[in-house]
N, C-alpha and C positions, 0 to 999 in steps of 0.2 A: 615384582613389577615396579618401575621406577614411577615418577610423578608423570613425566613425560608420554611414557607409554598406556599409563592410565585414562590421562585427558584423549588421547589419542580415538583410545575405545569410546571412550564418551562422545568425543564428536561424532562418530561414525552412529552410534547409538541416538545422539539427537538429531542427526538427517534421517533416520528411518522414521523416528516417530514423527517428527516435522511431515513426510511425506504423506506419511499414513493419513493423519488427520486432514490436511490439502485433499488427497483424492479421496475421502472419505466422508466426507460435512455431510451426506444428505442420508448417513447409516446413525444410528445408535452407537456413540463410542465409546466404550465401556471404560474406566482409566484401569481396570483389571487389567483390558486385554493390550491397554498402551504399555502399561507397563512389563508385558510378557514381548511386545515387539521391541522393549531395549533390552529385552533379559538380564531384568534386576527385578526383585522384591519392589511392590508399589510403595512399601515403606523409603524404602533406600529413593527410589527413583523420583519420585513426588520433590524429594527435598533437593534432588540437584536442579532435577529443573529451574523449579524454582530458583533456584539461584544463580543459574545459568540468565532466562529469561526475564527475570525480574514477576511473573506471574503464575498463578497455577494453570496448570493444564487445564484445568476446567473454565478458569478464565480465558483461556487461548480458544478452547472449540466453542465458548459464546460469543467469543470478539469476532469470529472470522464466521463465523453462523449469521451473524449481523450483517459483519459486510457484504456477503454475499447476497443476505436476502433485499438489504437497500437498494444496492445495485441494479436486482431484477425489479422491485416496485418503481425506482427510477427509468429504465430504459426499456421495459416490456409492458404489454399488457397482458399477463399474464396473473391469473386468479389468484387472490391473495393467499388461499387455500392452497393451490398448486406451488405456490413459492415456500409456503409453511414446510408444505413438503420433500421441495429437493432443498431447504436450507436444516433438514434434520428433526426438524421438530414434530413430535408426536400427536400433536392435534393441535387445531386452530387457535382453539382457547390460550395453552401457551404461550404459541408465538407472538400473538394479539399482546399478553401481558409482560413478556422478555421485552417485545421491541417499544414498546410504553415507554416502558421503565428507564431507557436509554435516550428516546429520541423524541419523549417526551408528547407520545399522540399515537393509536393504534395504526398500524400499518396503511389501511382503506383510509384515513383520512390525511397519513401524511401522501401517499399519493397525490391528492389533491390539494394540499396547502402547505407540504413540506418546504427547504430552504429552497429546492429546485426548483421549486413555480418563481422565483424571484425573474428568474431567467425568460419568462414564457410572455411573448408581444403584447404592450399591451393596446388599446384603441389609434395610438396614433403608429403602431407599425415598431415600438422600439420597447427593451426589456425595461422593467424595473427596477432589477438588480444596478444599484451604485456602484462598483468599482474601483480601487485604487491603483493606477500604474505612474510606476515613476522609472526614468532613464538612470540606469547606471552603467559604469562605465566596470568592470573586472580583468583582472588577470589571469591567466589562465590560469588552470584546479587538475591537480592530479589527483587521480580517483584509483579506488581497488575497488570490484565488485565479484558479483556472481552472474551470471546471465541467464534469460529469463523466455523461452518462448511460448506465447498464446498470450489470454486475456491482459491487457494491462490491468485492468482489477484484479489477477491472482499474482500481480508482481511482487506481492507482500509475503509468498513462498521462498521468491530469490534473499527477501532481505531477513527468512528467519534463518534462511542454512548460511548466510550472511555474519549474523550478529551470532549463530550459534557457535560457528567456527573463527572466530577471533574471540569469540571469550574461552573456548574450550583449550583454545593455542597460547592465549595470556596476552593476545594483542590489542583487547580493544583500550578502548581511552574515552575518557569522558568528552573529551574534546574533536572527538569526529563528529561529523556533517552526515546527513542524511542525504542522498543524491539521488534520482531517479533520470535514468538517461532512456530515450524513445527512439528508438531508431527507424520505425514507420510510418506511415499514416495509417492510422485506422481505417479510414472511407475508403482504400483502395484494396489493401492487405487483409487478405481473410485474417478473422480474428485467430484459430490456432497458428496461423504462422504470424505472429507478430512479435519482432524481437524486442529485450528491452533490456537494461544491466541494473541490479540493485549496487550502491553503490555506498562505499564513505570517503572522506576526505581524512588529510592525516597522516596517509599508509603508507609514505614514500621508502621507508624502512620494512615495510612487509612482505616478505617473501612472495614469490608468484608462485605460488605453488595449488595444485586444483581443490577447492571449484573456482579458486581466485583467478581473474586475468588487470590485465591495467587497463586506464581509459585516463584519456586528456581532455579535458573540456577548455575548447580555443578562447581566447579572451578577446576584449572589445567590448561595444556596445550590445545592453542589452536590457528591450523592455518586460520589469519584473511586473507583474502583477502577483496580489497578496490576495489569496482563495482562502476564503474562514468555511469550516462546515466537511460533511463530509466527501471521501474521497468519488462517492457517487455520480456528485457534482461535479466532478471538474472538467468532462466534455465539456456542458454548458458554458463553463468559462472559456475555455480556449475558444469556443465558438464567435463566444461576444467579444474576443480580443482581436481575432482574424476577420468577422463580420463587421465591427462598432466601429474597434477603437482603430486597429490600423489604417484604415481609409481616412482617417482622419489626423491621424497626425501628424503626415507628413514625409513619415518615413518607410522607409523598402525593409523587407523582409531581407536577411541575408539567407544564405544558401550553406547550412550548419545547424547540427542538431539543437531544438529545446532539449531542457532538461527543469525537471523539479528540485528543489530542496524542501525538506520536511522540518518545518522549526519545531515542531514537538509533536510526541511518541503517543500511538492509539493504546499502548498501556496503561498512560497518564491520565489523559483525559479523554469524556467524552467525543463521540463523531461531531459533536455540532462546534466543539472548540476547536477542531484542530485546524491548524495554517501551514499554507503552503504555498510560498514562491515559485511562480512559472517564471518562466526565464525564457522571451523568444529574443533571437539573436537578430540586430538591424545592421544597414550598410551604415 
């Protein structure tokens, strides 16, 4: 078996388990039984990942165990306990103490005084949340991605089979872009059909070959706003940009996809560091 053919298996072996662990957060994941879905010894498979991903698999189903449960504590009211539960975790107690440790306040009280209250009216009718948006002017951006449909919260599936298949093919680069392209509105679009493409910059040289397709992001003007915190939060913000700021500025919406860039990786740092550039498109 050649180098080539080898990677080949591997990628194919890291979309199985990338899925697995996606449609499977709210079960018990054994990394036994991960490692019998890429059929390799947990010895052998443990270290490619790694190396593939930059984290362990055990890191992966606590990151995205989090995500999910943030998400529900943000946009439901659904019992902290009931979220314990379809985010995987075995009793309350844990989860209370995993999501501490990360987000810096047990679940029940980031509820109430998390980053996303910043967003919430306050006496005089307007949010708390400060903001930064500034006008820039860009050129267009070719893009390679993976496409993605349902939750924009689970759009971080598109960019593992993503990142897992250009490093498994020898394409990636230190110097691609994190892109996230929306092609819906949420408010109208049932949540499972809502499409969305994970995306890098860079790729002009990458074959189109599947799950890859291309995407152009049109240039011109366009108000970015800088979102710190997690990806929970960033309804909230779009809101305050389409609700606050646009009314205010002066300028017209154009008629042309947002999209996000991701300035740094939820392997890296914490949910409460990460940034993220919205991009809405004006006349």
């Amino acid at each position: 078996m050649n180098g080539e053919t080898a990677w080949a298996l591997y990628e194919n072996r890291l979309r199985r388990v990338s899925a697995y662990i996606h449609d499977h957060l709210d079960e018990e994941l054994d990394m036994e039984r991960l490692a019998e879905i890429a059929c390799m010894s947990s010895y052998h498979w443990h270290r490619i990942y790694r190396a593939i991903y930059g984290e362990t698999l055990a890191a992966t189903v606590k990151r995205l165990r989090l995500h999910h449960a943030v998400g529900e504590i943000v946009r439901t009211e659904l019992a902290v306990s009931e979220i314990a539960k379809r985010s995987g975790y075995p009793n309350l107690q844990s989860f209370n103490r995993i999501f501490k440790s990360v987000y810096g306040m047990p679940p029940a009280r980031y509820r109430k005084e998390g980053s996303h209250t910043a967003f919430e009216p306050s006496p005089n009718g307007k949010t708390k949340a400060m903001l930064n948006v500034t006008i820039r002017e860009i050129g267009s951006i070719k893009l390679i991605g993976v496409a993605h449909t349902g939750s924009y919260m689970q759009i971080d599936k598109a960019f593992e089979t993503l990142f897992g298949t250009l490093y498994a093919r020898g394409l990636a680069r230190p110097d691609m872009r994190m892109i996230g392209v929306y092609l819906d509105d949420p408010d109208i679009v049932p949540e499972e059909k809502l499409r969305s493409i994970a995306c890098v910059t860079g790729a002009a040289d990458v074959p189109v070959e599947a799950p890859f397709e291309r995407r152009v992001i049109e240039g011109g003007d366009y108000a970015v706003l800088r979102h710190k915190g997690p990806y929970a939060n960033m309804p909230k913000s779009y809101q305050w940009l389409f609700a606050e700021w646009l009314p205010k500025s002066g300028r017209q919406l154009k008629d042309r996809l947002m999209f996000e860039e991701y300035l740094n990786n939820p392997r890296d740092v914490p949910p409460t560091e990460l940034l993220t550039d919205i991009h809405m498109p004006l006349v």
